[in-house]
C-alpha positions as CSV (number, residue, x, y, z in Angstrom):
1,X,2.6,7.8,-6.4
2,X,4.5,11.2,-6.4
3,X,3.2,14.3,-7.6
4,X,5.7,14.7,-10.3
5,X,4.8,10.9,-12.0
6,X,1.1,12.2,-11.6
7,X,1.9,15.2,-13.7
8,X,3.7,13.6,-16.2
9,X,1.2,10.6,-16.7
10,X,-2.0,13.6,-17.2
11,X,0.0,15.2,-19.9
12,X,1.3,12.4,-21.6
13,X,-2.7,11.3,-21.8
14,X,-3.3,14.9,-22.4
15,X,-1.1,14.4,-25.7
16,X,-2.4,11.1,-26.8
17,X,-6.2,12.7,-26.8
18,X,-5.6,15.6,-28.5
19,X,-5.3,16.3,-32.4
20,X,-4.9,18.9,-34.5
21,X,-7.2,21.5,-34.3
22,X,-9.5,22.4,-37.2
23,X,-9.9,26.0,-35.8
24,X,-10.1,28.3,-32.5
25,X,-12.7,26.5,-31.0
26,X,-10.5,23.5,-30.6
27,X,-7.5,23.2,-27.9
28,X,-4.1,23.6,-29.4
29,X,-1.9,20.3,-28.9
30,X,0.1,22.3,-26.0
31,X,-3.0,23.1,-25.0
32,X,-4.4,20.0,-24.4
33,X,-1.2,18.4,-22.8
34,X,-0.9,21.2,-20.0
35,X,-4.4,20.5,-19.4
36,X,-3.8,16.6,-18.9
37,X,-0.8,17.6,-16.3
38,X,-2.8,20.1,-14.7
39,X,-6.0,17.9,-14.3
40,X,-3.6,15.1,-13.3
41,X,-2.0,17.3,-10.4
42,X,-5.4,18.3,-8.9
43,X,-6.2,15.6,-6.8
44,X,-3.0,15.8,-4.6
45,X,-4.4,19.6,-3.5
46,X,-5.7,17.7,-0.7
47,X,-2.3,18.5,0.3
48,X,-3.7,21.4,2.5
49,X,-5.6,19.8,4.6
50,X,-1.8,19.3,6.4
51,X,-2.3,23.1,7.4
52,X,-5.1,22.2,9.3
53,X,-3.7,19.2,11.3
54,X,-1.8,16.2,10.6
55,X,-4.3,13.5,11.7
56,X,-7.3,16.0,9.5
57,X,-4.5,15.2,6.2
58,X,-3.9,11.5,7.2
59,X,-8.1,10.9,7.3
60,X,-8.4,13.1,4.5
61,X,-5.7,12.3,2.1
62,X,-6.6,10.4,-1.1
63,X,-10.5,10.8,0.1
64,X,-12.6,13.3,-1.9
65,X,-10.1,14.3,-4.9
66,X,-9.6,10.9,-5.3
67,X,-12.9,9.6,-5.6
68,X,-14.6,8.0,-8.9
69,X,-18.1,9.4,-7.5
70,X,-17.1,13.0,-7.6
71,X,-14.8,13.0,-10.4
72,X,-17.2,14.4,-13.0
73,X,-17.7,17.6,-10.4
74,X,-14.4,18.1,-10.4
75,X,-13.5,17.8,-13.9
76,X,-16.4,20.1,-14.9
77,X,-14.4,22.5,-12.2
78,X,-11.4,22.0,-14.4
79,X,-12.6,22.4,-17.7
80,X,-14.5,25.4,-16.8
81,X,-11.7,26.7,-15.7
82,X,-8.9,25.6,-18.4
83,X,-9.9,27.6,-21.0
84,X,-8.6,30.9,-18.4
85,X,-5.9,29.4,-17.1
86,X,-4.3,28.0,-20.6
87,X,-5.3,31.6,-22.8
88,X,-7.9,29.4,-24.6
89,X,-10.8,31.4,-24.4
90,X,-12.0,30.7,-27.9
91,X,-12.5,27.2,-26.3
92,X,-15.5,26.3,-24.5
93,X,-15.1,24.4,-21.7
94,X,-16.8,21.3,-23.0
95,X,-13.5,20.6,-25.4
96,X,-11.9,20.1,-21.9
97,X,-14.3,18.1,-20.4
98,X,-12.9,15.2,-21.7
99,X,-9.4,15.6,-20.8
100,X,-9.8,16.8,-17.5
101,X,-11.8,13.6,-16.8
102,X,-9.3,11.4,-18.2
103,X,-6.1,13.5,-15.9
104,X,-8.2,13.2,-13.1
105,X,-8.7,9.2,-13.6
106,X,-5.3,8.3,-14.1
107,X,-4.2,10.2,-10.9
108,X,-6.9,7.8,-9.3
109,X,-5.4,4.5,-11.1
110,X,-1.5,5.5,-10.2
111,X,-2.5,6.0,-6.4
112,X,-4.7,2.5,-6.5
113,X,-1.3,0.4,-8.1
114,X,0.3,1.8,-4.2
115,X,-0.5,0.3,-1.4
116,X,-1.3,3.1,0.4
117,X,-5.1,3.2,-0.1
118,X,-7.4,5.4,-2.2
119,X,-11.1,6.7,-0.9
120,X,-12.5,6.0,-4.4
121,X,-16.1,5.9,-2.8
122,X,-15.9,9.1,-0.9
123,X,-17.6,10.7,0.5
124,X,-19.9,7.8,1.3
125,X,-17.1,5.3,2.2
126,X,-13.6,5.6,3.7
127,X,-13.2,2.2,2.7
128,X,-9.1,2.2,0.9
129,X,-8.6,0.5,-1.9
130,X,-5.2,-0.3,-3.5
131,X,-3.9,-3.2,-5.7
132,X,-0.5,-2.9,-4.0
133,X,1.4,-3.5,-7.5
134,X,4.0,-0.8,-7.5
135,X,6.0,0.7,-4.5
136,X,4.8,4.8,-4.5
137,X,8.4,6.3,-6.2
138,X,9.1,3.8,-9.1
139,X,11.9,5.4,-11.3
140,X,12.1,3.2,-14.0
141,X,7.5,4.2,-14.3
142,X,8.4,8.0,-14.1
143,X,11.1,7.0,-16.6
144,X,8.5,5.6,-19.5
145,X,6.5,8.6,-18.7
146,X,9.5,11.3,-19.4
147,X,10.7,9.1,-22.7
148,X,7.1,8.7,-24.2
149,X,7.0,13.1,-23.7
150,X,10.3,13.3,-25.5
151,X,9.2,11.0,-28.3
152,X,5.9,12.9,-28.6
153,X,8.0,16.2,-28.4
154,X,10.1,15.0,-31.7
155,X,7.2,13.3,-33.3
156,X,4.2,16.3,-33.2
157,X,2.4,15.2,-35.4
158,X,2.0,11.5,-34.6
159,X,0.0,10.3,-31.5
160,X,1.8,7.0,-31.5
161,X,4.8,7.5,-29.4
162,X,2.0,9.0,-26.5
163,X,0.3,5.6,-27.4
164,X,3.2,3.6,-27.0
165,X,4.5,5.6,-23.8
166,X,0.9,4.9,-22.1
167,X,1.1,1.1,-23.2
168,X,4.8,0.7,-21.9
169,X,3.3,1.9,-18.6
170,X,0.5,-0.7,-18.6
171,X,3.1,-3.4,-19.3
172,X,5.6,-2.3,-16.2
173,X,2.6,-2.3,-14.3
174,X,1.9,-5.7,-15.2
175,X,5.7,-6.5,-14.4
176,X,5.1,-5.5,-11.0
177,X,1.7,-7.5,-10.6
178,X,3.7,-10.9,-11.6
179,X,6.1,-10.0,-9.0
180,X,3.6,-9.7,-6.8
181,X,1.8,-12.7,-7.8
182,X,5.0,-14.7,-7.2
183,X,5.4,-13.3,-3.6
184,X,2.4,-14.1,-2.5
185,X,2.6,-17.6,-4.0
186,X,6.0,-18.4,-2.3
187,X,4.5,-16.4,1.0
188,X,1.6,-19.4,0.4
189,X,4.1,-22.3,0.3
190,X,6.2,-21.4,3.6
191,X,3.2,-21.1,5.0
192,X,2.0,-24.8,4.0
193,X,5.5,-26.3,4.5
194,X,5.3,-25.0,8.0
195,X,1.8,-26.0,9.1
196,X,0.8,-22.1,9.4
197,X,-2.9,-22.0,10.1
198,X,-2.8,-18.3,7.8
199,X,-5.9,-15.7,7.9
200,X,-4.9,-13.9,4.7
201,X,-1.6,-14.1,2.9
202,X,-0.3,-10.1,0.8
203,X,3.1,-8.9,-0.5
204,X,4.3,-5.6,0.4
205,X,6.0,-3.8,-3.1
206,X,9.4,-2.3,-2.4
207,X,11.7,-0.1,-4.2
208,X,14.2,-0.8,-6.6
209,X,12.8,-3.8,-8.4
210,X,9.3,-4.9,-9.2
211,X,10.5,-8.1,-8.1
212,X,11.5,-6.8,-4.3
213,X,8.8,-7.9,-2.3
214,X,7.9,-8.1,1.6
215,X,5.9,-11.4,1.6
216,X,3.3,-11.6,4.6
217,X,1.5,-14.3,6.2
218,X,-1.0,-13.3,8.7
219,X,-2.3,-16.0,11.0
220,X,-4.2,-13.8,13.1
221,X,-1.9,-12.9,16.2
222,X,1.3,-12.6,14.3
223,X,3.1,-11.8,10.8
224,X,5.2,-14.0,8.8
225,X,7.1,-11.7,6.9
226,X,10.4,-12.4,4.8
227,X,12.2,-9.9,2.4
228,X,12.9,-11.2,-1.1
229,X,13.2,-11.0,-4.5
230,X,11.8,-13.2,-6.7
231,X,14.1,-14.0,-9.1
232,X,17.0,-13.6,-7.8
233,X,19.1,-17.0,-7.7
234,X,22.3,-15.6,-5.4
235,X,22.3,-12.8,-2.9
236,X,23.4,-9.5,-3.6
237,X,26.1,-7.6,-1.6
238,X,26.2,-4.0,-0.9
239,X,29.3,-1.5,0.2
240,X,28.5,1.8,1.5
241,X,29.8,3.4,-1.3
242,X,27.5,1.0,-4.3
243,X,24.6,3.1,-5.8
244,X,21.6,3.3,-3.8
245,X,19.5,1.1,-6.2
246,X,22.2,-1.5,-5.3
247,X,22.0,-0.7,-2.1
248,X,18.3,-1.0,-1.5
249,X,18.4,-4.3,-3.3
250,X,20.9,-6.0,-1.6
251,X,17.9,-6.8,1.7
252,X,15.7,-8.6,-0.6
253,X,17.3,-12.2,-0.7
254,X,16.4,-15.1,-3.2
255,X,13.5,-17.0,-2.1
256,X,15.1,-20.4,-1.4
257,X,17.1,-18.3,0.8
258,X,14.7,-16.2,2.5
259,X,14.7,-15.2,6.4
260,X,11.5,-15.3,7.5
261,X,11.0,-13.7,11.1
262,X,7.8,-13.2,12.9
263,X,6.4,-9.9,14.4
264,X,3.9,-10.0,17.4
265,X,0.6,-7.7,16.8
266,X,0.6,-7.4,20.6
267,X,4.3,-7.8,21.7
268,X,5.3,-11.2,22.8
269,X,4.6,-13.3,25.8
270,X,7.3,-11.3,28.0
271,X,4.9,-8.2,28.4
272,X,3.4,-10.1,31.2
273,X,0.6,-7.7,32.3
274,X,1.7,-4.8,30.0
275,X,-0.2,-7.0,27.2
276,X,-3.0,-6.2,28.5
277,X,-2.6,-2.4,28.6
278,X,-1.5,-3.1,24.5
279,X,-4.6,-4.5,24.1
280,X,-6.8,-2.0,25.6
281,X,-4.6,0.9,23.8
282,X,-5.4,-1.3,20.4
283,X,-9.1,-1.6,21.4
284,X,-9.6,2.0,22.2
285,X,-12.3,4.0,21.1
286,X,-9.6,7.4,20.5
287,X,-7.2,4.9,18.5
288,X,-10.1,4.1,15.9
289,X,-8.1,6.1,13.2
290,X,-4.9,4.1,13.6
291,X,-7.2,1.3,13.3
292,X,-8.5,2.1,10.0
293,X,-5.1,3.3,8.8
294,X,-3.4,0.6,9.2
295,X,-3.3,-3.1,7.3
296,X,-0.4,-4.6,8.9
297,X,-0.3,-3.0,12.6
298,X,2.5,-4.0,14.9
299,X,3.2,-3.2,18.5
300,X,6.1,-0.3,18.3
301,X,6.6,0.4,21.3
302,X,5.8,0.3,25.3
303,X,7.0,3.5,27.7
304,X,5.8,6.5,29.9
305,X,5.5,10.3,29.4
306,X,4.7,12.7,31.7
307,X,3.8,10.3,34.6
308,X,1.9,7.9,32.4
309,X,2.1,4.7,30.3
310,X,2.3,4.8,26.7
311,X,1.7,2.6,23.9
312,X,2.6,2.9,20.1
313,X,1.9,1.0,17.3
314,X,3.4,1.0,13.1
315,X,2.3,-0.8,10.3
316,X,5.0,-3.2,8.2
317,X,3.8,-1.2,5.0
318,X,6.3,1.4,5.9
319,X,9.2,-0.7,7.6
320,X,11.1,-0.5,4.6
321,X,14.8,-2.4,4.8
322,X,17.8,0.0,4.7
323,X,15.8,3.2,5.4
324,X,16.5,4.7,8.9
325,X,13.0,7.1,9.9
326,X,9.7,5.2,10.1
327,X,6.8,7.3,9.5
328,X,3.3,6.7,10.8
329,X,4.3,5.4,14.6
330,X,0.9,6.5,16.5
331,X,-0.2,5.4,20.1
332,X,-1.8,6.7,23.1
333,X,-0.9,8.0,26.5
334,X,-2.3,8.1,29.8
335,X,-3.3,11.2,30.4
336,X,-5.0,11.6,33.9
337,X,-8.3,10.0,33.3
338,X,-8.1,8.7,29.7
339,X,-6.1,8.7,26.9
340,X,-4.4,11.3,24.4
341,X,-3.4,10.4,20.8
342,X,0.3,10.6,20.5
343,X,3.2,10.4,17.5
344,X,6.5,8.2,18.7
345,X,9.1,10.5,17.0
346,X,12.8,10.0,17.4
347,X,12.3,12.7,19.9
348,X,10.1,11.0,21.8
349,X,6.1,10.7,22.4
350,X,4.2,13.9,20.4
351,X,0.9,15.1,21.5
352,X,-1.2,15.7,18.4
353,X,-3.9,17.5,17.9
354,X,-7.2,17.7,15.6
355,X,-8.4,14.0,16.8
C-alpha cells in the first residue's frame, strides 16, 4: 500500500481512539490523530535502505518496521517521542503508547492485504506473508479513508463517522477477498475441465476493480494464467482517449470468455541446450535472493553482455496488462569465472551491486 493511504488509515484510527481530554495530561483530539498518521508512516522509513543499495532495500523492505515481534519497541520509540514532536509535553508518553501501537499495526495489516509480502516475523524469519486481497494503489480504499476524515472533521465531537470510515474499509476489503475467492474458484474449474495436474492454484489482484483478477494455475513447470473479471458478463472496449480506470479494465475479460495462455518457468522446448544454462542460472547459489523474492518466477529473458551469456528472470505479480515498464527483471551474467547479479532494464543488462 502507498505511503499516503498509510497515513491516512493511522490518523483516521488516531481519531477513532482519542476523546476529549479531561485535562493537559491527556492528548488533544489533533493531537492524537497526527500521532495515528505519524505512527502509521513510520514503518515505510525503511525507505533508506535504497541509499545503501537497491538489492539491501529489496531484502530489507517490509522486514524489521514491519514486523509484529518488534512493534512494541518501536511504538515505545514513537510515543516517547510524540509528546516533542506534537508540543505535548504535558503528556507523558504512556498516553501515546496506545496509539502509536495501533498506527503501527494497521500499516502492518494494509501491506499484508498486497501481495507483495510483509516480514512480520523479523528479524527471525524472512518468511513474506501477504493475503493478496487488494492490488497496492486502490483508489476507491484511499477514498473511504479521505471521506471518513472529512466526516470526522464536521462531526468533532462524535467518534462515529471515524468508526464508520474504519468499518467501510473492512467491508471493501472484504469486497476484494470475494473477488479473489471467485478467481481462484474459476482458476480451479479450468483447471479440472482441462485435466491440469495443478500444484497450487492463487489470483493475482489488479487495479481498477476488486473484481480484476490474474487467475493462476501452477502445475509445477508452467503457469496457467488468464486475465478476468469476475463479474463481468460482456467485454469492455477501450479507446485511447477513455479514462484510465476504463482503460485498465478493458484486459480483464468475463470469465466464460477468458484467454488463458501458458508461460514456461524455464522457457519452452526450443531453448535446446540454452535450457540448461536457465536452469543452472535459476539454481544458482548468487540468484538465492531472486529466489526468495519471487512467487510466480518466469524466464524473461536469454542474451549476452560483455562476451558472456545472460539469463533474466520476472515474476507475473508485476506483469500488469496495459502498463508498459516491468519492474523487478533480475538475472545473472557470465562473468569470467562465475556469475554477477544483473537488472534487465530497457537499456539493457545492469550490473548491481550490494549482493
Amino acid at each position: 500500500m502507498d505511503t499516503l493511504t498509510h497515513a491516512l488509515s493511522g490518523a483516521l484510527l488516531g481519531r477513532f481512539m482519542a476523546r476529549a481530554p479531561s485535562d493537559e495530561r491527556q492528548p488533544k483530539v489533533w493531537q492524537m490523530v497526527l500521532a495515528g498518521g505519524l505512527a502509521a508512516t513510520f514503518p515505510d522509513l525503511d525507505f533508506v535502505l535504497g541509499y545503501v543499495s537497491e538489492l539491501t532495500y529489496l531484502r530489507g523492505h517490509r522486514g524489521v518496521t514491519h514486523s509484529f515481534i518488534l512493534l512494541p519497541v518501536w511504538a515505545f520509540l514513537l510515543a516517547w517521542l510524540m509528546p516533542r514532536l506534537l508540543r505535548a509535553r504535558s503528556v507523558g508518553w504512556r498516553r501515546f503508547y496506545a496509539v502509536a501501537c495501533a498506527g503501527i499495526a494497521i500499516h502492518i495489516l494494509g501491506d499484508l492485504i498486497t501481495q507483495f509480502g510483509t516480514m512480520i516475523l523479523a528479524p527471525f524469519s524472512d518468511r513474506r506473508f501477504g493475503w493478496g486481497t487488494t492490488f497496492i494503489i486502490d483508489l476507491p480504499l484511499t477514498g473511504l479513508l479521505i471521506a471518513g476524515l472529512a466526516a470526522s472533521a464536521l462531526w468533532r465531537r462524535s467518534r462515529l463517522p471515524a468508526a464508520l470510515g474504519l468499518a467501510a474499509v473492512c467491508a471493501w476489503i472484504g469486497v476484494g477477498a470475494v473477488g479473489k475467492s471467485e478467481a481462484i474458484e474459476a482458476a480451479r474449474r479450468h483447471a479440472v475441465e482441462q485435466g491440469i495436474a495443478f500444484v497450487s492454484i492463487d489470483a493475482i489482484p489488479r487495479p481498477a476493480s476488486p473484481f480484476n483478477w490474474t487467475a493462476v494455475i501452477d502445475d509445477g513447470e508452467r503457469y496457467h494464467i488468464a486475465h478476468i473479471n469476475t463479474r463481468r458478463t460482456g467485454l469492455l472496449t477501450a479507446e485511447p482517449d477513455d479514462n484510465l480506470i476504463r482503460r485498465f479494465s478493458a484486459h480483464y475479460r468475463p470469465v466464460a470468455l477468458a484467454q488463458w495462455e501458458v508461460r514456461e518457468r524455464f522457457g519452452n522446448g526450443d531453448l535446446g541446450a540454452v535450457r540448461e544454462q536457465v536452469r543452472a542460472v535459476w539454481s544458482a547459489p548468487d540468484f538465492a535472493f531472486f529466489r526468495w523474492f519471487a512467487m510466480f518466477p518466469v524466464l524473461d529473458s536469454v542474451g549476452s553482455a560483455g562476451g558472456g551469456g545472460c539469463v533474466s528472470f520476472r515474476d507475473l505479480r508485476f506483469e500488469t496488462p496495459g502498463r508498459d515498464t516491468l519492474p523487478f527483471r533480475y538475472g545473472l551474467c557470465e562473468n569470467g569465472g562465475g556469475w554477477a547479479l544483473v537488472e534487465r532494464t530497457m537499456a539493457g543488462w545492469r550490473a548491481l551491486s550490494g549482493r
